[in-house]
C-alpha positions as CSV (number, residue, x, y, z in Angstrom):
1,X,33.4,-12.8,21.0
2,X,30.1,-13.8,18.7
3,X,29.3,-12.0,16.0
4,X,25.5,-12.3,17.0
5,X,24.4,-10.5,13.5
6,X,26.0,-13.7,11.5
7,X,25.9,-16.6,13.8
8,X,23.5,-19.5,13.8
9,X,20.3,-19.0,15.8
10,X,20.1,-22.2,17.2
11,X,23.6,-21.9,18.6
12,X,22.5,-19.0,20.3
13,X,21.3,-19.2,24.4
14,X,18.1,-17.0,25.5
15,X,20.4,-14.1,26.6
16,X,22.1,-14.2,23.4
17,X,19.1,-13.5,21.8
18,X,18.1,-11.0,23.5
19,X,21.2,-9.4,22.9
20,X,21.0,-10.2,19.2
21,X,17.5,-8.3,19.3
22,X,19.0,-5.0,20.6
23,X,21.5,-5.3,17.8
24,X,19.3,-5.5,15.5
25,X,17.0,-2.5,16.8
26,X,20.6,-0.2,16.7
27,X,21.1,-1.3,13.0
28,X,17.2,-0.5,12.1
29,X,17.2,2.3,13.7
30,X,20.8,3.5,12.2
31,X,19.4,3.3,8.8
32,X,16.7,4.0,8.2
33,X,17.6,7.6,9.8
34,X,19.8,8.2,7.2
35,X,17.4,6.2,4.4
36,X,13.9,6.6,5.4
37,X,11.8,3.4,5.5
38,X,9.0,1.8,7.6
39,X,10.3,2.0,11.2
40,X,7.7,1.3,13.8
41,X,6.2,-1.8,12.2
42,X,10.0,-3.0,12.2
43,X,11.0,-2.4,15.5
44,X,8.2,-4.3,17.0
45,X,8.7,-7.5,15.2
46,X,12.3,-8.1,16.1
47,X,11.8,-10.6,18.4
48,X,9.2,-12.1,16.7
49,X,11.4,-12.9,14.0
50,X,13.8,-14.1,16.1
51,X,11.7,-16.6,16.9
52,X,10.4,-17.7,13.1
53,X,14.5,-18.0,12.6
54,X,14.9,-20.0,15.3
55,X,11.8,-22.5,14.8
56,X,11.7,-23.1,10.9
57,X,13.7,-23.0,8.2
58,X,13.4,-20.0,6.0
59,X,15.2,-21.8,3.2
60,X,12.6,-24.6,3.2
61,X,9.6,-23.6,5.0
62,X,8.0,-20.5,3.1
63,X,8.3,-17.6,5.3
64,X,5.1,-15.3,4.9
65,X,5.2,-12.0,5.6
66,X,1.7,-9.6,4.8
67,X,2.6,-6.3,3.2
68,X,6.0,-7.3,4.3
69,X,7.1,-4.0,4.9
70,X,7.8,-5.7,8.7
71,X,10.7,-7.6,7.0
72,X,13.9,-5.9,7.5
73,X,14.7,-8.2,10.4
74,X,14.1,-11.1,8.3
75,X,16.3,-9.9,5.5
76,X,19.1,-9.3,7.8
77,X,18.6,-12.7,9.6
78,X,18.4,-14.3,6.1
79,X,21.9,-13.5,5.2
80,X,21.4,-9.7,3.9
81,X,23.2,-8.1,6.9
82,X,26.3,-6.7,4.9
83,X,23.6,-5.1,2.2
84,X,21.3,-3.9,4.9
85,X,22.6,-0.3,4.5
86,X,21.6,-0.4,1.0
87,X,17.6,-0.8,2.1
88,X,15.5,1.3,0.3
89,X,17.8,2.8,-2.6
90,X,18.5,2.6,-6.2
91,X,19.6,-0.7,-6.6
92,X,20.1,-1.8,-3.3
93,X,17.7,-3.9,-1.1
94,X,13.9,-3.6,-1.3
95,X,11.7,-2.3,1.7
96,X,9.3,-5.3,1.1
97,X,10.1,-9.0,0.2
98,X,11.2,-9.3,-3.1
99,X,15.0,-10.8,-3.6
100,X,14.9,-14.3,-4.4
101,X,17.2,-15.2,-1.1
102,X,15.2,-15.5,1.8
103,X,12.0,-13.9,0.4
104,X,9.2,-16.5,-0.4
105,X,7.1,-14.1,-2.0
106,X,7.0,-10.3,-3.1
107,X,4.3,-8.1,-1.3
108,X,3.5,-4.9,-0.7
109,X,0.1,-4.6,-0.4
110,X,-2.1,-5.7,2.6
111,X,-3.9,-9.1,3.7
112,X,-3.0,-11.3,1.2
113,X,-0.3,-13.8,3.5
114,X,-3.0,-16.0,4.3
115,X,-4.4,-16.7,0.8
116,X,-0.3,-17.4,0.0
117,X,-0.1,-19.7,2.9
118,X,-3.1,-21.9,2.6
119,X,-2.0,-21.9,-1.8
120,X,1.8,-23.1,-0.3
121,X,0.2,-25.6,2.0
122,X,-1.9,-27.2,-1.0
123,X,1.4,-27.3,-3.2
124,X,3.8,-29.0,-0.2
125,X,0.5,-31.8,0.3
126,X,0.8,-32.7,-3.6
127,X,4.5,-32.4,-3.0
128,X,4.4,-34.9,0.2
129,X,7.2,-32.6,1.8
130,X,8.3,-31.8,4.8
131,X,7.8,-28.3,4.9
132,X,5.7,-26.0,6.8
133,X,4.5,-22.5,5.8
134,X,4.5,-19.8,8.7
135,X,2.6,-16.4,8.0
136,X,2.9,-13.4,9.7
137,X,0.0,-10.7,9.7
138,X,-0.5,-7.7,11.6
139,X,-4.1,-7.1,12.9
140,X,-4.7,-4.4,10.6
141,X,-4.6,-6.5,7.7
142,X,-7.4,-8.5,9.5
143,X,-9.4,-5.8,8.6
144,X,-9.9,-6.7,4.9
145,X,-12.1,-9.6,3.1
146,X,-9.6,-11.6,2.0
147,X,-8.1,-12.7,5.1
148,X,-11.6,-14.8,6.1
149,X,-12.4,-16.5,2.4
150,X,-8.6,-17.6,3.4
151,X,-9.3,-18.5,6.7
152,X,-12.7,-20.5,5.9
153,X,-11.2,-22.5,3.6
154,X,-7.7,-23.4,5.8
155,X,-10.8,-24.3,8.4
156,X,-12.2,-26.6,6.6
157,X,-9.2,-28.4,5.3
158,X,-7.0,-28.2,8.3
159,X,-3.7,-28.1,6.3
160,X,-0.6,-28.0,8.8
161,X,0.6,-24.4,9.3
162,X,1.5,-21.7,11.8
163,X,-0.1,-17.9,11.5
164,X,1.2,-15.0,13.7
165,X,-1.3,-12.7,14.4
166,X,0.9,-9.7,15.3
167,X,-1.2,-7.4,17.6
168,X,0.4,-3.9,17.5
169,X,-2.5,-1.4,17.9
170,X,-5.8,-2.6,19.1
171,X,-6.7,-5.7,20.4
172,X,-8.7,-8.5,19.0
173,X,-10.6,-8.9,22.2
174,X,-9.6,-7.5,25.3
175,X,-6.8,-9.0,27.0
176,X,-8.4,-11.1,30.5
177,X,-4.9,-10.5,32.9
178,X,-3.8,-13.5,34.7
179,X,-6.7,-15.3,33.8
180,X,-5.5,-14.6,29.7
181,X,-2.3,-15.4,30.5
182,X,-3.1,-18.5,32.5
183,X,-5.3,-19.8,29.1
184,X,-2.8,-19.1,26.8
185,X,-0.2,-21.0,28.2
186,X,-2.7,-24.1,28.9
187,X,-3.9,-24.1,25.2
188,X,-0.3,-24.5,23.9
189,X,1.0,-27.4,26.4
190,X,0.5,-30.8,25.0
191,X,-1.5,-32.0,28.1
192,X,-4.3,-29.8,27.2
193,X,-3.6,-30.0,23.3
194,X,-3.9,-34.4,24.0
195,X,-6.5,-33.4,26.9
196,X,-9.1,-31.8,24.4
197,X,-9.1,-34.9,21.9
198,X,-9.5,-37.1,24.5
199,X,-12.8,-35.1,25.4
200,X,-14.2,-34.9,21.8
201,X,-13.9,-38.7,21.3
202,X,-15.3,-39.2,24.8
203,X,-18.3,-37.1,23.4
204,X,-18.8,-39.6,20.9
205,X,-19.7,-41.9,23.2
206,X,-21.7,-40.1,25.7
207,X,-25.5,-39.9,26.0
208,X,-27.0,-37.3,24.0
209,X,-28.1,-35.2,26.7
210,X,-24.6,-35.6,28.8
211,X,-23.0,-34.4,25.1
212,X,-25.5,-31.3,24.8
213,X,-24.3,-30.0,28.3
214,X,-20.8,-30.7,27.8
215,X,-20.9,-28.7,24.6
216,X,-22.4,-25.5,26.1
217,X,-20.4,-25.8,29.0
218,X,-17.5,-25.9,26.3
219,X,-19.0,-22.9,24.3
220,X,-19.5,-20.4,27.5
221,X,-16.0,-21.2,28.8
222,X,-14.8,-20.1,25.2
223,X,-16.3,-16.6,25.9
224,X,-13.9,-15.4,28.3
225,X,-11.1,-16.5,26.0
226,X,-9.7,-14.3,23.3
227,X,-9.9,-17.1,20.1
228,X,-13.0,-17.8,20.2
229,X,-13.7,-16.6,16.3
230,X,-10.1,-18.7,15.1
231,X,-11.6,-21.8,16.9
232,X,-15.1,-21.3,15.4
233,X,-13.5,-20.8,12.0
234,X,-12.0,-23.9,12.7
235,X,-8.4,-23.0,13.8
236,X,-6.7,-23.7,17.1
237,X,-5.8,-20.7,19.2
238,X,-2.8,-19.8,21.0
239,X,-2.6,-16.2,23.0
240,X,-2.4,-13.6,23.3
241,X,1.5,-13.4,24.4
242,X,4.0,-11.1,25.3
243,X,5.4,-11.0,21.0
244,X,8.6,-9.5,23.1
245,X,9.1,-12.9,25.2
246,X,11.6,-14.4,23.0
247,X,11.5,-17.9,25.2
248,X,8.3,-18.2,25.3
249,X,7.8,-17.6,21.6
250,X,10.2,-19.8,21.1
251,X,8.3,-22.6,23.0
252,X,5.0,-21.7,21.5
253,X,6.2,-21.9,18.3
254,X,7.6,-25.2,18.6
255,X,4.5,-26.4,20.5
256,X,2.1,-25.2,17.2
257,X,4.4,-26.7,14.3
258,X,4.4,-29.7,16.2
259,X,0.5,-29.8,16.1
260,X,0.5,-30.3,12.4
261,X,-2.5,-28.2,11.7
262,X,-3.3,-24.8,11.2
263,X,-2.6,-22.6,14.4
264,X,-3.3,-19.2,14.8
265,X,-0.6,-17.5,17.4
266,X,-1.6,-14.5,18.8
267,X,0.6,-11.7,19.7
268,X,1.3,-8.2,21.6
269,X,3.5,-6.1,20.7
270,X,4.7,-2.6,20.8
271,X,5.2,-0.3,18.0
272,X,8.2,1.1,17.9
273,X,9.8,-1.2,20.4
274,X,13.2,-0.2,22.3
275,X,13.0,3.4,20.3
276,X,11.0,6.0,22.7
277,X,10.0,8.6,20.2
278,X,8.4,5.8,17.7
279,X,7.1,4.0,20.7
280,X,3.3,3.2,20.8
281,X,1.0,4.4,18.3
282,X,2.2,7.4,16.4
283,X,1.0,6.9,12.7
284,X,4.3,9.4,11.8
285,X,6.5,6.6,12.4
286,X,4.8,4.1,10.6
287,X,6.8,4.9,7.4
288,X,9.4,8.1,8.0
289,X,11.9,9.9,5.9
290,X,16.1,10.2,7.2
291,X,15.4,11.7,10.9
292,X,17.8,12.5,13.8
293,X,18.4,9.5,16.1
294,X,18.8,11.8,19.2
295,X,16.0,14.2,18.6
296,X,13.7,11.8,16.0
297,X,12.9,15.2,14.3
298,X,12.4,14.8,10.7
299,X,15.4,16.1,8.4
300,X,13.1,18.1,5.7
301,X,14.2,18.3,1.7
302,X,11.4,20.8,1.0
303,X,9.8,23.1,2.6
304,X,7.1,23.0,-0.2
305,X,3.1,21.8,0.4
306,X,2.4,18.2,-0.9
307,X,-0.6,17.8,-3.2
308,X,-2.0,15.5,-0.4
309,X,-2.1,18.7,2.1
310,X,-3.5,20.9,-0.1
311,X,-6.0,18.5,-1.2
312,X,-6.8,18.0,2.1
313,X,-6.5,21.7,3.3
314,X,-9.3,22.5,0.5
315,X,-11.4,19.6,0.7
316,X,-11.8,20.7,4.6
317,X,-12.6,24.3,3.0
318,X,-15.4,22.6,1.1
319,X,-17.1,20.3,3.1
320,X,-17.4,23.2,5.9
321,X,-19.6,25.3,3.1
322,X,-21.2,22.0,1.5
323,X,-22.8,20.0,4.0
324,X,-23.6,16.8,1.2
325,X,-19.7,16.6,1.4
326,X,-18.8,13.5,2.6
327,X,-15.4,11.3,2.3
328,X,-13.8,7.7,3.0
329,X,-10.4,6.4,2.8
330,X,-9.5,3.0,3.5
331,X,-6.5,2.8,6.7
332,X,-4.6,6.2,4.9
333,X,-6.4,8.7,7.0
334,X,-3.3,10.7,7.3
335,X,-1.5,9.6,4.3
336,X,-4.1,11.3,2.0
337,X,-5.2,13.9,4.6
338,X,-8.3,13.3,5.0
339,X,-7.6,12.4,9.4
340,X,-8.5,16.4,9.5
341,X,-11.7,15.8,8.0
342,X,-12.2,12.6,10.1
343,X,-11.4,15.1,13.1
344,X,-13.3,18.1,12.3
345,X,-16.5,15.9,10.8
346,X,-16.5,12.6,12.2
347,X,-19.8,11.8,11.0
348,X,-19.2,12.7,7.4
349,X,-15.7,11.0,6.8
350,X,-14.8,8.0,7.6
351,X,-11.4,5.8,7.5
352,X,-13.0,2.1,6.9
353,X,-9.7,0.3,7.2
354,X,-8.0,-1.9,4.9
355,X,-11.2,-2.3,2.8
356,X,-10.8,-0.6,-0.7
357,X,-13.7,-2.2,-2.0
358,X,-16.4,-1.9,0.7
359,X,-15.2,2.2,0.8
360,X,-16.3,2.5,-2.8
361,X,-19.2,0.3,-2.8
362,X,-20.4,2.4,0.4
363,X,-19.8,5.5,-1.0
364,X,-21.8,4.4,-4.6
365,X,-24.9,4.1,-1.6
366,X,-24.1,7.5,-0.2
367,X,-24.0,9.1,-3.9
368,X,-27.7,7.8,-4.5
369,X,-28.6,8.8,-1.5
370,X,-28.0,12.5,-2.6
371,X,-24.9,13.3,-1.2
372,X,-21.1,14.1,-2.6
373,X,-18.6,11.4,-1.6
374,X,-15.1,12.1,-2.0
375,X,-12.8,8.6,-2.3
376,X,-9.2,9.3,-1.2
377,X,-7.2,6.0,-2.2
378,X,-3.3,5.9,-3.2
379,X,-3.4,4.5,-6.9
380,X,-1.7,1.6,-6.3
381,X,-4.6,0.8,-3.5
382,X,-7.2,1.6,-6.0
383,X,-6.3,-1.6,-8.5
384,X,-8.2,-3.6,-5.2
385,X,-11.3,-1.8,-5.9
386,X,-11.1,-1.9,-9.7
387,X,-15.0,-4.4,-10.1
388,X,-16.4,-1.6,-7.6
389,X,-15.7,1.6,-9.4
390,X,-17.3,-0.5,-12.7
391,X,-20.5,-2.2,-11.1
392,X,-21.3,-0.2,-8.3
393,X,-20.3,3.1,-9.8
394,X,-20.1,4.0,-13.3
395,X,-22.4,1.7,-14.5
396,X,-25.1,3.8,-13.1
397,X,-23.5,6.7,-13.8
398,X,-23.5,8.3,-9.8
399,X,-21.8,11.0,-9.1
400,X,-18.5,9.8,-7.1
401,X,-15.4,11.4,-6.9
402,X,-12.1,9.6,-6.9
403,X,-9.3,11.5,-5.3
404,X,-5.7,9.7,-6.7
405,X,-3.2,10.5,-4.3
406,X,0.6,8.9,-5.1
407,X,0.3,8.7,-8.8
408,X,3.2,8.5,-10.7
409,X,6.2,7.0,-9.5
410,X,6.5,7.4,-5.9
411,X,10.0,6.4,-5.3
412,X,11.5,4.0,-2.5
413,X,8.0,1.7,-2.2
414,X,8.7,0.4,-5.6
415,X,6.9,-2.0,-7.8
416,X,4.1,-2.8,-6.0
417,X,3.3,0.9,-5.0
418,X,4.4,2.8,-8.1
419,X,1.1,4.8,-9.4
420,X,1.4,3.8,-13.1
421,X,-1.6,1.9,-14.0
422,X,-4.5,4.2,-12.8
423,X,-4.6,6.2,-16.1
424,X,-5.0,2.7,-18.0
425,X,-7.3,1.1,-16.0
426,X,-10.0,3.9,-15.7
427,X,-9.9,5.1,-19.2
428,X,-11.1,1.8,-20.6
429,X,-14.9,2.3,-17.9
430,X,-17.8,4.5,-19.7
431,X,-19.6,6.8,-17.9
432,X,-15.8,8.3,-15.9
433,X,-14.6,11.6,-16.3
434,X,-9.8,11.6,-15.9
435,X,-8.6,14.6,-14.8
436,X,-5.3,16.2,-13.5
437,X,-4.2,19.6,-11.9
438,X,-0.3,20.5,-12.8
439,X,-0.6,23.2,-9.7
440,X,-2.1,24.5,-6.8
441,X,-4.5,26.6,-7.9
442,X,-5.5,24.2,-11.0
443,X,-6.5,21.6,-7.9
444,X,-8.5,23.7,-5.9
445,X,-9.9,24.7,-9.4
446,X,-10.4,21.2,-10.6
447,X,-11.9,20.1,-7.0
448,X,-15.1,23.1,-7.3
449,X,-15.4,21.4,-10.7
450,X,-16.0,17.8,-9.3
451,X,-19.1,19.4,-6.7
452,X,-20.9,20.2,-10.0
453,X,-20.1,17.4,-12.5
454,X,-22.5,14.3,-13.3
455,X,-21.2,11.3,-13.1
456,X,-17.9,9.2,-11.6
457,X,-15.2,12.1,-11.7
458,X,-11.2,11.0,-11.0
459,X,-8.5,13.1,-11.0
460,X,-5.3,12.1,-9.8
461,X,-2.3,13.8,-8.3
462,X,1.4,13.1,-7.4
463,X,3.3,11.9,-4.0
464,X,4.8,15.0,-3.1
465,X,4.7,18.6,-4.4
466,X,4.1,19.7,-7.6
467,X,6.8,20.8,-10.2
468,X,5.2,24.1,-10.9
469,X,4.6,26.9,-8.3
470,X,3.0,30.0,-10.4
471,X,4.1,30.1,-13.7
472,X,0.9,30.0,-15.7
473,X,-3.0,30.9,-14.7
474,X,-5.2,28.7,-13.6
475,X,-8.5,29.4,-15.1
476,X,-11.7,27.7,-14.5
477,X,-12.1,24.7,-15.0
478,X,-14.9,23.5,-17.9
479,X,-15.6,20.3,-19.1
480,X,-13.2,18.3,-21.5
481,X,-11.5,21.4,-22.1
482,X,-7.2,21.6,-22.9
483,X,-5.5,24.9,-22.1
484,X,-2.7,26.2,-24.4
485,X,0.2,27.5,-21.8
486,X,2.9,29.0,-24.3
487,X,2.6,29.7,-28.0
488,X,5.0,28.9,-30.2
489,X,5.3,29.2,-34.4
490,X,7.4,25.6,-34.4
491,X,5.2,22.4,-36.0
492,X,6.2,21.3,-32.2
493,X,3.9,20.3,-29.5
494,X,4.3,19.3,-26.0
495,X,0.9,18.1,-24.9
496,X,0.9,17.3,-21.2
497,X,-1.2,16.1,-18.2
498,X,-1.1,16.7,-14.5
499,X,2.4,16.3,-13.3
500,X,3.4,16.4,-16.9
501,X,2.9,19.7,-17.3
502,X,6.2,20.6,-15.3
503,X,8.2,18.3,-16.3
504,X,7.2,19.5,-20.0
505,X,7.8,23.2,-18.8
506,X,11.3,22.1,-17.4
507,X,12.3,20.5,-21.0
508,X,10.7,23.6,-22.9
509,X,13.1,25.9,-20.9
510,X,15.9,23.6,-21.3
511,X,15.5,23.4,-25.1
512,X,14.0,27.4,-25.9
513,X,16.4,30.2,-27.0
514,X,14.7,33.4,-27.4
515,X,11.4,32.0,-28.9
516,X,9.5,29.0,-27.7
517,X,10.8,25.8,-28.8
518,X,7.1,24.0,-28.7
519,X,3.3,24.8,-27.9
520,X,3.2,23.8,-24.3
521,X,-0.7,22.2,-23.8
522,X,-1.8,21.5,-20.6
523,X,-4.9,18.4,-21.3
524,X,-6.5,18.4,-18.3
525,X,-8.7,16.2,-19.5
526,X,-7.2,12.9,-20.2
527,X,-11.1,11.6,-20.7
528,X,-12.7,12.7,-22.7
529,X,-9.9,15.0,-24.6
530,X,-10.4,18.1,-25.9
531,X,-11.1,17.3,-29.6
532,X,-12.0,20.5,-30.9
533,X,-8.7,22.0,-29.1
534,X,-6.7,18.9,-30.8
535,X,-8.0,19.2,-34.1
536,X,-7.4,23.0,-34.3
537,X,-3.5,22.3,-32.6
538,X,-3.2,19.3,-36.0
539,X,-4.1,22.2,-38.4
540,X,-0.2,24.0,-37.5
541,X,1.7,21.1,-36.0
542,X,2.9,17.8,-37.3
543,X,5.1,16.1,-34.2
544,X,3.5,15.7,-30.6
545,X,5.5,15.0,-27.6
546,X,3.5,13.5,-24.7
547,X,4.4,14.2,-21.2
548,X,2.6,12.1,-18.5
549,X,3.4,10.2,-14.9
550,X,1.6,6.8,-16.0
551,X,2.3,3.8,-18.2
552,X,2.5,3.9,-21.9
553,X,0.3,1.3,-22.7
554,X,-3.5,2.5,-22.5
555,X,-1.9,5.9,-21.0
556,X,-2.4,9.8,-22.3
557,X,-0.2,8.9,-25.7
558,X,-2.5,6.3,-26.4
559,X,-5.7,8.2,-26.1
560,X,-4.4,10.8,-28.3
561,X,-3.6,8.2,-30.5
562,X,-6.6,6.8,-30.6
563,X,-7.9,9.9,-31.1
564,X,-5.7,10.8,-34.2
565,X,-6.6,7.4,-35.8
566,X,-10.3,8.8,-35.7
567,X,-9.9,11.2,-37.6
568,X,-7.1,10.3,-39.6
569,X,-4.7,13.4,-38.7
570,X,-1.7,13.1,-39.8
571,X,0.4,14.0,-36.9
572,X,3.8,12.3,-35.4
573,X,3.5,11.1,-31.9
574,X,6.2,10.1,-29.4
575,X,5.3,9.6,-25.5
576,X,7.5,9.5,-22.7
577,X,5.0,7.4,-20.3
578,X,6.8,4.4,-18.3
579,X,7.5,1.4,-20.7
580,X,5.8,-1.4,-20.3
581,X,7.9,-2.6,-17.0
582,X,7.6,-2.3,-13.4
583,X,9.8,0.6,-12.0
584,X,12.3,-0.3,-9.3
585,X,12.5,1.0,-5.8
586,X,15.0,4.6,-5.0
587,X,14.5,7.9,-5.0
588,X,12.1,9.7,-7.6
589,X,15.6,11.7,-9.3
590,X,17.6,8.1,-9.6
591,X,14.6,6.4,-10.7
592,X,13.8,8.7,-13.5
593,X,17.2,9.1,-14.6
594,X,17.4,5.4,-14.6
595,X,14.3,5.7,-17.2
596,X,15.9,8.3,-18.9
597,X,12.6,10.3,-17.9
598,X,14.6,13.1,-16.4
599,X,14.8,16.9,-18.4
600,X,18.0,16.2,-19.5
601,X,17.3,12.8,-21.0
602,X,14.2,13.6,-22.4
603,X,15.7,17.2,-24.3
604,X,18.3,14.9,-25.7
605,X,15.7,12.1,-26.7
606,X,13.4,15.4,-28.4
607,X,16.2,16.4,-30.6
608,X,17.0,12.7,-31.9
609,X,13.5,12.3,-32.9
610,X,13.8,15.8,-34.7
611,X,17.3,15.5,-36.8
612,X,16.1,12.1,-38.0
C-alpha cells in the first residue's frame, strides 16, 4: 500500500488524491488539538494545495502564500511531514512560511503575496527562466491597498503568473448558479481562451461603428460574470470553482500556466472543511488553542481575564456613558474585543478590515470632528500604520487613542507577530503620550485617563492576562506621573513598565529576605517620564534595573538613559528588554527562558551585575 503522505503527486490518480486530502485533514486536525494553531484557514485549503503540488514545482516555481498561516498543507507536501508534529513550538516548525525548504518567502502579515509575486516575476524575466510564480490569497486580504497598486501594475505588464483567489467567507460577487458555473469553465478552455484573440484582432479590422457595438455588447455580457474588476485591471479571470474539486483544479490550473500571463483563479471554499465544529464561519476557529477532537471544546490553562476582555468589557462601560466614544479595528473585531462594541453600537465602532492605515486616518477625521476614537490594533499590526499615526495624527496634535493589544512577546506567532517594536517606534513622534497598566484596575484607571487627555494617547497591554492580580493599589492616574510600589533602604532600583511591573515583583520576591531587596517603581509613563520622581529616586540609588516587554534599542532603558545623560546623574543602568533580534516562535515560558528573561534567569543575572 502507498504511503500517500510521502509519494509523488503526479503518481497519484484523482482518487488517490482525494484520499491523500482526508489524510491530511486527520494530521491537521490531530495536531493542532494538542498544539494550538490556525485551523479553519488550513482545513479549507487542502485541496487547493493539492493542486499547486501537483501543477508547479515548489522547488523552482516560487510558491506564494499571503499571511501564510494557510500553509501547513504545503509544509507537509514539501517534505516536512515527519516534523509536522513539531508545528508551532520551541524550535520546531513555524506556523507561517519561514524554513528555507519549501518556503519561498516568510509572512505573517496580510496582502502582501501579490506585491512578492509580480517582484519574482520581474527577477525570473531578467533571469530568462522557466519558472512561474503562483500566489495564493484569501479574499480578506483583498481588503487592503496593497493588493491593487500590485494588481495595477501586473495589469499593465502582463508578466506570466497564476493568483488563487481563495474565497472562504463572502463572495467577491455573487455566485450566478449554472450560468457561473457554465462561464467559468468556458473562460478556462483553450477554444474560448484562442476564441477571444481571434475577436480582438478581428476588431481591428472592423468598421468603427461595427467595433463600438461589439465592444458594449462585450462590456454588458461581462456584467453577469463574476471577474469583471480582474479583467478591467487587466487580468484574465477564471471562476469561481468548487476550491474542493481537486480535478478540476487540477485542469484549471494547468489551463492558466499554460496561458503565460497573469491569471487570477477564483475559488470557493469552506472554512473548516471535513471538521464539523470548525466548519463555516466561526471566527473561534480561525486560530485556536489544544481543543478536544471529539467535543472541539477548548482545553483552558487559565481561568484568568485577558487584558483584551477587560479592555473590552470597560471600554463597552464607557462608551454607554460617553456618547463621543467611538472605536475601529482593522479585521480583529474579536481578537481585541471590540465585536461587543461593534454589536451593542454599530454605528459608533466599526471593524474596517485589513486596512490599518485607512482606520487611523479615519479616526484622525472623527477626532476633529469632536469626538473620542478609540484604535484597537495588535502591535505588530500597527507598524502598517506607522506614516498615519505621524501625519494624520500627531502632527496636529488630535486627540486619538491607541489601544496596543499583544505587546510583548506573544508566543507561537513568532517573529513577524512578536509586539517588540511599538515602544521604539512611538517614542521617537512629538506630540504622543506611552503608557502602560501592570493590572486590572491600573487599565480601567489608565483608560478614564485617555477620555480627558489632549493629544494622541497609547498605551499598550499584553496577549493574555496580566502577571499581577491585587498586590498593590491602583491610584489615579495623573499625567507623566511614576508610582513607587515597595520601599526599600538598598541603592537598588527596579523601575518597571506595564507588564514589567510583574515580572519585576516576581524577581523582587525571589531575591528579598526579610527587607526589600530593591525600590520596586511602577513608570507608567514611558513618555514623557516622571523626571521629578527620577531625579528624587537618583538622590538614594546608584544601579537601576529595567523591566519592560519591548526591544532594547529605543525601549524604556533607553529613555531613562537618555534621560540620565540630561542631567548628568550618575546612576548604573542595566535593562532586560529583548536584544536586538527577532524572537522565535513557542510558548511565552520557553521563549523567555530561551532569552534568559524568565525570574530565575534574570535574579541570577541581578546578582552578577552586583558582586562585580
Amino acid at each position: 500500500m502507498k504511503d500517500l503522505l510521502k509519494a509523488n503527486l503526479k503518481d497519484l490518480d484523482v482518487n488517490e488524491l482525494q484520499e491523500l486530502a482526508e489524510l491530511l485533514r486527520q494530521k491537521i486536525i490531530s495536531v493542532v488539538s494538542k498544539n494550538g494553531g490556525h485551523l479553519s484557514s488550513n482545513l479549507g485549503t487542502i485541496e487547493l494545495s493539492i493542486a499547486m503540488h501537483y501543477v508547479f514545482d515548489y522547488k523552482k516555481d516560487p510558491f506564494i502564500f499571503d499571511v501564510s498561516h494557510q500553509a501547513y498543507a504545503h509544509k507537509i507536501l514539501s517534505g516536512r511531514g515527519d516534523k509536522f508534529h513539531s508545528i508551532r513550538t520551541f524550535k520546531g516548525l513555524s506556523g507561517y512560511t519561514k524554513e528555507s525548504e519549501g518556503d519561498y518567502f516568510i509572512a505573517g502579515h496580510s496582502s502582501t503575496s501579490i506585491s512578492l509575486l509580480v517582484g519574482a516575476c520581474k527577477a525570473i524575466k531578467l533571469k530568462n527562466e522557466d519558472r512561474q510564480p503562483i500566489a495564493l490569497i484569501g479574499d480578506g486580504a483583498m481588503s487592503a491597498g496593497m493588493v491593487y497598486e500590485a494588481l495595477n501594475e501586473l495589469g499593465d505588464k502582463k508578466y506570466p503568473c497564476v493568483i488563487i483567489l481563495n474565497d472562504n467567507e463572502m463572495s467577491i460577487s455573487k455566485p450566478i448558479g449554472a450560468i457561473s458555473n457554465y462561464l467559468s469553465q468556458a473562460m478556462s478552455s483553450e477554444f474560448y481562451q484562442k476564441f477571444k484573440k481571434r475577436v480582438e484582432r478581428m476588431l481591428d479590422f472592423f468598421p468603427q461603428s461595427a467595433t463600438y457595438m461589439a465592444k458594449r455588447f462585450e462590456e454588458s455580457f461581462k456584467l453577469i460574470t463574476p471577474g469583471l474588476l480582474f479583467e478591467e485591471l487587466g487580468l484574465e479571470y477564471i471562476g469561481p470553482l468548487n476550491g474542493h474539486d481537486i480535478k478540476e483544479l487540477i485542469s484549471t490550473l494547468k489551463k492558466a500556466k499554460a496561458m503565460k500571463k497573469p491569471c487570477i483563479i477564483h475559488v470557493q471554499t469552506i472554512k473548516g472543511k471535513g471538521y464539523e465544529p470548525a466548519e463555516g464561519k466561526h471566527a473561534s476557529w480561525h486560530g485556536v488553542g489544544a481543543f478536544d477532537i471529539n467535543t472541539g471544546k477548548a482545553i483552558k490553562n487559565s481561568s484568568k481575564k485577558s487584558a483584551t476582555e477587560l479592555f473590552s468589557n470597560y471600554l463597552l462601560e464607557l462608551a454607554s456613558i460617553d456618547e463621543k466614544i467611538v472605536g475601529v479595528t482593522a479585521a480583529m473585531p474579536s481578537g481585541t474585543g471590540l465585536d461587543k462594541l461593534i454589536e451593542k453600537y454599530p454605528e459608533r465602532f466599526w471593524d474596517v478590515a485589513i486596512a490599518e492605515q485607512h482606520a487611523v486616518t479615519s479616526m484622525a477625521a472623527m477626532a476633529k470632528e469632536g469626538f473620542k476614537p478609540f484604535v484597537a490594533i495588535y502591535s505588530t499590526f500597527l507598524q502598517r500604520a506607522y506614516d498615519q499615526i505621524i501625519h494624520d495624527c500627531a502632527i496636529m496634535n488630535l486627540n486619538v487613542v491607541f489601544a496596543i493589544d499583544r505587546a510583548g512577546i506573544v508566543g507561537e506567532d513568532g517573529e513577524t507577530h512578536q509586539g517588540a517594536f511599538d515602544i521604539s517606534f512611538l517614542s521617537a513622534i512629538p506630540n504622543i503620550t506611552l503608557a502602560a497598566p501592570r493590572d486590572e484596575k491600573m487599565l480601567k484607571n489608565i483608560m478614564s485617563y485617555s477620555l480627558t487627555h489632549k493629544g494622541v494617547f497609547a498605551f499598550r497591554y499584553p496577549r493574555g492576562s496580566f502577571l499581577l492580580d491585587d498586590e498593590f493599589k491602583a491610584g489615579e492616574v495623573k499625567f507623566a506621573r511614576a508610582e513607587l510600589l515597595e520601599h526599600s533602604n538598598s541603592k537598588i532600583a527596579f523601575l518597571a513598565y506595564g507588564q514589567g511591573v510583574g515580572k519585576a515583583k516576581k524577581v523582587q520576591d525571589e531575591l528579598s529576605g526579610e527587607e526589600k531587596f530593591a525600590n520596586l517603581v511602577d513608570l507608567i509613563f514611558a513618555k514623557p517620564l516622571d523626571e521629578d520622581f527620577l531625579k528624587n529616586l537618583a538622590q538614594r540609588t546608584k544601579l537601576w534595573f529595567v523591566f519592560s516587554d519591548s526591544a532594547k534599542i529605543g525601549g524604556i532603558g533607553s529613555l531613562l538613559a537618555n534621560f540620565l545623560q540630561k542631567y548628568d546623574l550618575d546612576i548604573k543602568l542595566a535593562s532586560f528588554e529583548y536584544e536586538d533580534s527577532f524572537i522565535a516562535h513557542g510558548s511565552l515560558a520557553d521563549v523567555e527562558k530561551d532569552l534568559e528573561l524568565d525570574t530565575l534567569s534574570l535574579s541570577k543575572k541581578i546578582m552578577q551585575i552586583i558582586s562585580k
